[in-house]
C-alpha positions in Angstrom: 17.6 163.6 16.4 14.5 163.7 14.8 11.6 161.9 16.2 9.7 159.7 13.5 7.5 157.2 15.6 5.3 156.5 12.2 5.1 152.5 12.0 5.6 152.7 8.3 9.4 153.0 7.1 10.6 156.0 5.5 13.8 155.0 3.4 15.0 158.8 4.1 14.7 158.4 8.0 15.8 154.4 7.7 19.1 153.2 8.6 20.0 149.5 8.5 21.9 147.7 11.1 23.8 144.4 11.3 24.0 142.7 14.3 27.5 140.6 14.6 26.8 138.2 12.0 30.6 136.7 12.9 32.4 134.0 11.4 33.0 131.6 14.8 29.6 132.3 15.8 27.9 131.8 12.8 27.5 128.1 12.6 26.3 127.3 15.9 22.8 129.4 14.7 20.7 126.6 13.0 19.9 127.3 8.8 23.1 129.8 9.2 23.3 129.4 5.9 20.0 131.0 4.8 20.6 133.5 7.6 23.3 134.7 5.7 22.3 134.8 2.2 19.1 137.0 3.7 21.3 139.3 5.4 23.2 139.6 1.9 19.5 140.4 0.7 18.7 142.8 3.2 21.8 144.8 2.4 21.7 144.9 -1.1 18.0 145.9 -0.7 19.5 148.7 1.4 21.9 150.1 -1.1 19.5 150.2 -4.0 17.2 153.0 -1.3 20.1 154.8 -0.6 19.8 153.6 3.1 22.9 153.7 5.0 24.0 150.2 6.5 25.7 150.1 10.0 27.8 146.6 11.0 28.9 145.6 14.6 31.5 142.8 15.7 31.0 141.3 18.7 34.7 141.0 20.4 35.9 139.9 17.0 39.1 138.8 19.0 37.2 135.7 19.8 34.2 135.2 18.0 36.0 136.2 14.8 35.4 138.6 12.1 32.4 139.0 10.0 31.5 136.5 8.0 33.4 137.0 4.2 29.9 136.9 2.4 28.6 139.8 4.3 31.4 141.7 4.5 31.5 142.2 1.2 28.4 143.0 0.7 28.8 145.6 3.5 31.6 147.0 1.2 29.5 147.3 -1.4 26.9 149.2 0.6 29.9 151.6 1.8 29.0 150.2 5.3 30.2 151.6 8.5 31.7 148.3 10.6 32.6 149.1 14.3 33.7 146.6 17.0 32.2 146.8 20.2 32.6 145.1 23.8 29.0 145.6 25.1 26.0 143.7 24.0 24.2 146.5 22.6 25.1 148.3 20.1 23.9 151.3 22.9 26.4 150.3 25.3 29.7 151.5 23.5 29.8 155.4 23.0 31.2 155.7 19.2 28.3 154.4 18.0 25.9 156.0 20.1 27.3 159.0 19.0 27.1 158.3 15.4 23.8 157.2 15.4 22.7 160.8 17.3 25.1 162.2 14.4 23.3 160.0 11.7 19.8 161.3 12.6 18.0 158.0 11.3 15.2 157.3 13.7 14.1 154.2 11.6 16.4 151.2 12.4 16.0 148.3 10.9 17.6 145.8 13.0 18.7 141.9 11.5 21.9 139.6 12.9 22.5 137.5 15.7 21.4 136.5 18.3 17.7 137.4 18.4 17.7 136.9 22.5 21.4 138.8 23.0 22.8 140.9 21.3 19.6 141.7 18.8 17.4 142.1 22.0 19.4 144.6 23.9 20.6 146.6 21.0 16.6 146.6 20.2 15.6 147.4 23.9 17.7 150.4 24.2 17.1 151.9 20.7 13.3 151.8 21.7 14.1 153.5 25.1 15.7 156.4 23.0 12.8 156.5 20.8 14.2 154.8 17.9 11.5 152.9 15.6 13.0 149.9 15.9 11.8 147.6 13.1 13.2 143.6 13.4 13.3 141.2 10.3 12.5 138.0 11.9 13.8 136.0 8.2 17.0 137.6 8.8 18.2 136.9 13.0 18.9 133.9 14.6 19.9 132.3 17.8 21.4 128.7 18.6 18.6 128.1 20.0 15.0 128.6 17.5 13.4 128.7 21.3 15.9 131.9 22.1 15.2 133.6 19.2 11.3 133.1 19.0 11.2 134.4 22.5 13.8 137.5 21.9 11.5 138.5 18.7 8.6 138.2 21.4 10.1 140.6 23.7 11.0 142.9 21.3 7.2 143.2 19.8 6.0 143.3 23.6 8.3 146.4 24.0 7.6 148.0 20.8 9.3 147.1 18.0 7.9 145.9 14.4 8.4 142.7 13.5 8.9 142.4 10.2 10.4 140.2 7.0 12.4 141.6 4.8 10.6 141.7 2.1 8.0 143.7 3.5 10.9 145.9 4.6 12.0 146.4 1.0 8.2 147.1 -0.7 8.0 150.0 2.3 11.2 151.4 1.2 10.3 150.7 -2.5 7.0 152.9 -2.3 6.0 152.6 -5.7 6.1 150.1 -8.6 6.9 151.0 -12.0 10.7 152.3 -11.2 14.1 151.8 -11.9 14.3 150.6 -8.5 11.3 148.7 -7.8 13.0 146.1 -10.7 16.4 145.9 -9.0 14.7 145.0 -5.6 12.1 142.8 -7.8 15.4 140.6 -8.4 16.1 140.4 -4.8 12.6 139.2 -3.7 12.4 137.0 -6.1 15.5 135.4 -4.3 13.6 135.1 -1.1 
């Protein structure tokens, strides 16, 4: 991997992952609803940088699959969706190995829960040396208390914390192209 500790995303060094943002789950998080549609956002922001998007499901079994809005936004980003046991998207070894095999030190982090799943995944990518970079418009927790203090954790040990539509305007770079309209139509959204 190639290390890239600059502070500032790079849309060719960016990869964007989603956090178990599962159907069962889902509307225990307060304003789920708006959690969702800003995932949706975030993706579709994604795919107009070219930046590859990475899903996990947290034992889908019995929290239940992602939620059908974001899936199929995930399809239309050509998203990689893997299930996983462990907490952090570290702890299961397929997807360890594809993000060494990715070679995206930018992650840009959003799902549920902030203080879980979001946390850990957040912790160990910075222990690897990951720029981890969290948009606090797009995670939640059942608990607004959990997730404020999960996004304070993360900013203690060294991630950004960021919205998404500063995310975007880093990975738009410039004004005045093709691009820079589409993702005008998504922030105008936000």
């Amino acid at each position: 991997m190639t290390l890239h500790h600059s502070l500032k995303l790079d849309r060719e060094q960016t990869l964007l992952l989603v956090i178990d943002m599962q159907t069962k789950l889902l509307p225990l998080i307060p304003n789920h609803e708006r959690l969702v549609t800003s995932v949706c956002r975030l993706i579709r922001g994604a795919s107009i940088f070219d930046v590859p998007v990475v899903a996990t499901e947290q034992y889908p079994q019995g929290i239940g699959h992602t939620d059908p809005a974001v899936a199929a936004e995930l399809h239309s980003a050509g998203a990689k969706t893997c299930q996983k046991m462990a907490f952090s998207v570290c702890g299961d070894a397929a997807l360890r190995e594809f993000l060494n095999r990715i070679d995206r030190p930018q992650i840009v982090v959003c799902g549920i829960e902030a203080h879980v799943c979001v946390l850990q995944t957040g912790l160990d990518l910075i222990a690897q040396d990951y720029g981890v970079f969290v948009c606090a418009d797009a995670v939640g927790s059942r608990s607004p208390r959990d997730a404020d203090l999960g996004l304070g954790r993360l900013r203690q040990a060294g991630a950004v914390i960021a919205t998404i539509e500063s995310v975007l305007f880093e990975l738009c770079e410039e004004c005045g192209t093709e691009r820079f309209k589409r993702m005008l139509e998504i922030i105008k959204q936000i």
